[in-house]
N, C-alpha and C positions, 0 to 999 in steps of 0.2 A: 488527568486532563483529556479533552478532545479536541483533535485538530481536523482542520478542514481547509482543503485548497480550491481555490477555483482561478482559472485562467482564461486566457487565450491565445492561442501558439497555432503549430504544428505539428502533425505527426509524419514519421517515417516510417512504414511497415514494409519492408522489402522482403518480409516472409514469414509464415504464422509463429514464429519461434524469435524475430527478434522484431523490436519496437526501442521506438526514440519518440520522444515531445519534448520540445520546446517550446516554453511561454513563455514572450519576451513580458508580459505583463500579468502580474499572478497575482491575489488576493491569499493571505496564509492568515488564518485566524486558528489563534488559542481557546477555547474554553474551559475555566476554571470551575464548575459548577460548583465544588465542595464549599463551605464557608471554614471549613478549618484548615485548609488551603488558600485561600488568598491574603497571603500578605508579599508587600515590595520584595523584589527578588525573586518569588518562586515562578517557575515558568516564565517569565521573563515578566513580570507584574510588575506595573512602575508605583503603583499604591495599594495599601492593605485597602481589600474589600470587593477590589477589582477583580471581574470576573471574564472578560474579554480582551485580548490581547491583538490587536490586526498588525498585518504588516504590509506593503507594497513589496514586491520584484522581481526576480525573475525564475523561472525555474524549470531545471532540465529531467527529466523520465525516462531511465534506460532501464529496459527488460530486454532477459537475456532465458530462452528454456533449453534445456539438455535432455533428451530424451537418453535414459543412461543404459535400460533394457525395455524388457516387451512392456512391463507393468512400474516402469518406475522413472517419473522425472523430475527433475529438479527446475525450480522457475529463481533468477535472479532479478531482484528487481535494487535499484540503486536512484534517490532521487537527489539534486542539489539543487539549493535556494540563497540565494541573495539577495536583504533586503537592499533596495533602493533609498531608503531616507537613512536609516543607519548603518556607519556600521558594513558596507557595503565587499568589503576586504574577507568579514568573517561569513563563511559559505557554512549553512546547515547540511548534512548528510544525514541521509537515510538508509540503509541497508536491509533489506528481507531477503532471505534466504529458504525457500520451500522444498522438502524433498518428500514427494506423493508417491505412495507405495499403494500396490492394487496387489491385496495375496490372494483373491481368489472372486467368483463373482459377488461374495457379499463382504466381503471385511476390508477396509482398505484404511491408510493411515498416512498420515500427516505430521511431519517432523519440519518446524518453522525456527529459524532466529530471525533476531530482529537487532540490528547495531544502529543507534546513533548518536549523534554530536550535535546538538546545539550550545553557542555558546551563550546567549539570549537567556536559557534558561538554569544551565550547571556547565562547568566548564570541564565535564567529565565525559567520557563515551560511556553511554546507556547501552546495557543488552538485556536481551527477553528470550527465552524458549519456549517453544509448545509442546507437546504430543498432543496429538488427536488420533480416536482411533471411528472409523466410521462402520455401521454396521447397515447392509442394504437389504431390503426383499420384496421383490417382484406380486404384486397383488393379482396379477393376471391381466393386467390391463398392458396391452401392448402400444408403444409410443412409436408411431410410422415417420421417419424423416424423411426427404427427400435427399436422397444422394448425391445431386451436382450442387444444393444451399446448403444442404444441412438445415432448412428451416425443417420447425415439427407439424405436419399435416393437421387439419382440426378432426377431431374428435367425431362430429356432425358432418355429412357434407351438406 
């Protein structure tokens, strides 16, 4: 399935490493594209065939980053949702877990989990892992930032 939120709230950023939103009014939609996938029950599908799932409520977004050394941080990110019309007791969780490894100017790597709990859909906690490993090379072309934005200069003046 694919899911998608959209809201409107608040953000708290008190510093490039920690972040909080609040949307007291959230739109959370399911998609079920597969058709051998939709039947009542899966994903929280209230009839076979159904491919869209909406929900009303609210929902909170806390990221948390750890810089652990010079080339390696870890980003926590944890969201909760409460539908409004159902159901409103049981809170969705989400959990990602990123730890970004830089070994040297070209190879770097990505070690992700992902924990969650909806009860909407399985009444079970779901987890996922990744590696990724990423490989970089410099063409020659030099990208000029500005040091007090960080925006990237244009190319042309």
């Amino acid at each position: 399935p694919g899911y998608l939120n959209v809201g409107i709230g608040l953000s708290y950023n008190p510093n490039e490493n920690f972040q909080v939103i609040v949307r007291p009014l959230n739109g959370k939609f399911t998609f079920v594209l597969d058709k051998k996938l939709q039947f009542a029950g899966n994903y929280g599908l209230e009839r076979d065939g159904q491919s869209l799932r909406a929900e009303v409520g609210t929902m909170v977004n806390i990221l948390y980053k750890i810089k652990l050394f010079k080339d390696a941080t870890y980003v926590n990110q944890v969201n909760f949702f409460s539908n409004y019309l159902e159901h409103s007791e049981r809170v969705d969780i989400n959990y990602s877990g990123a730890l970004n490894l830089k070994f040297n100017k070209y190879i770097t790597t990505s070690v992700t989990i992902d924990v969650m709990y909806d009860h909407d859909q399985i009444q079970k906690v779901q987890r996922k892992q990744t590696l990724g490993v990423g490989v970089t090379y410099n063409l020659g072309y030099k990208v000029d930032r500005d040091t007090t934005t960080g925006v990237i200069k244009p190319f042309i003046n």
